[in-house]
Every structure is written in structure tokens, then in C-alpha cells.
C-alpha positions, 0 to 999 in steps of 0.5 A: 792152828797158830795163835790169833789176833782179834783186833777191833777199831785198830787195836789188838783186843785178844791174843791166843788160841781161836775161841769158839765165840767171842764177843765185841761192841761190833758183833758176836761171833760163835762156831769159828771153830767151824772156819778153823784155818778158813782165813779169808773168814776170820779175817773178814771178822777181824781175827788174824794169825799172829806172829810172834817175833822174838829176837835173840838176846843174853838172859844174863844180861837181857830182859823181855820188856813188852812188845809192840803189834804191828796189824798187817793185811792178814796177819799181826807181827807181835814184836817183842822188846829187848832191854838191857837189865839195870845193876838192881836187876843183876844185883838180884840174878846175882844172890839167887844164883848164889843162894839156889843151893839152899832152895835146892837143898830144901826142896830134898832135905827130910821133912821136920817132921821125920827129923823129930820122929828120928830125934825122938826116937833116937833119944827117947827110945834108944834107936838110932837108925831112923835118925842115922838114915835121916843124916845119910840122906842130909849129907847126899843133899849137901853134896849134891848141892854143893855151896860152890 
């Protein structure tokens, strides 16, 4: 089933899936999933299908800014704002783009814990393999994410 609306004294209370009950100032409904796709029902208990509109919009540029509903015989057409973003905003799209080669590399390096088990053993104990393999797998990280 779409997503619903319930709507109470003109105003949207609820927006999701259909509950099985619900309860508000006027009645408490169970068993909708029972009238499931029965919309003369639901509606007669104040519950409508809800659309979503989205309009289309650069996300480089553009942001999601709230929505305004707009109750129809039916249904309810939840309408969603578009906005330019603000310097401060693209200031931050900006540093994380340019920094995501370090959250990505963090994410694959070794973990502290096998760098110091390789350390210790390659100065410690004389073997160096752990800690060669352990590099091997830091320089792959490096070029897979690369700064540029």
C-alpha cells in the first residue's frame, strides 16, 4: 500500500505506512489493516493516501527545505521546498569533498591495533612481514583514494 496521511481538525497528525490502530481526540480506530486499500473507509476515518511531490533540483547547489500539504478530496499532496544553499552551506560541500579521501582511507587503513602487533614484532622479535604487509595494504588504501 502507498503511504497515508491521517488528518485531524484540518491538519496532517501522522505521515507513513497504515497502523493497525491508531488513536486521536476523536476516535480509536483498530484493525485498518483489515480495510487496507478500502479508501472510502479510511477516508471516512480521516486517513488518505499520500503524495509526495518532489520537484527536481541541483544538489550541489540545492537543498530540501521542508514541504507544505495540501489536503484534497482523497488524498494529501505533500509538496516538497527547494532552496538555494547559502556560501556557509557550499563552504561545507566544499571541505568535505575535499577531505572524503581521508574518511575513506580511515575506513580501509589497518586498524591501531594490527600496526602495533606489526611494530612490536618487526622491532621487537626481528619479523618483519606482518609489518611489510601491513604497508602493502596502506599504500593500496593511499592509491585507491587518492588526495586528487
Amino acid at each position: 500500500m502507498s503511504k497515508i496521511a491521517i488528518v485531524e481538525n484540518g491538519k496532517v497528525t501522522y505521515r507513513g505506512n497504515l497502523p493497525d490502530k491508531f488513536q486521536n481526540s476523536n476516535m480509536n480506530v483498530t484493525g485498518l489493516k483489515k480495510i487496507e486499500g478500502n479508501w472510502e473507509s479510511l477516508n471516512a476515518k480521516g486517513i488518505f493516501e499520500l503524495i509526495e511531490v518532489v520537484p527536481k533540483y541541483d544538489q550541489a547547489t540545492h537543498k530540501i527545505d521542508g514541504f507544505t500539504d495540501d489536503i484534497q478530496p482523497g488524498e494529501v499532496v505533500q509538496t516538497w521546498a527547494v532552496r538555494a544553499k547559502i556560501q556557509e552551506e557550499l563552504d561545507v560541500d566544499a571541505e568535505l569533498a575535499a577531505t572524503k579521501y581521508i574518511r575513506s582511507r580511515q575506513a580501509e587503513y589497518p586498524s591501531i591495533n594490527e600496526l602495533v602487533v606489526a611494530l612490536w614484532e618487526q622491532i621487537i622479535e626481528g619479523r618483519p612481514e606482518s609489518a611489510a604487509i601491513l604497508q602493502a595494504k596502506r599504500e593500496a588504501v593511499k592509491i585507491k583514494y587518492s588526495k586528487t
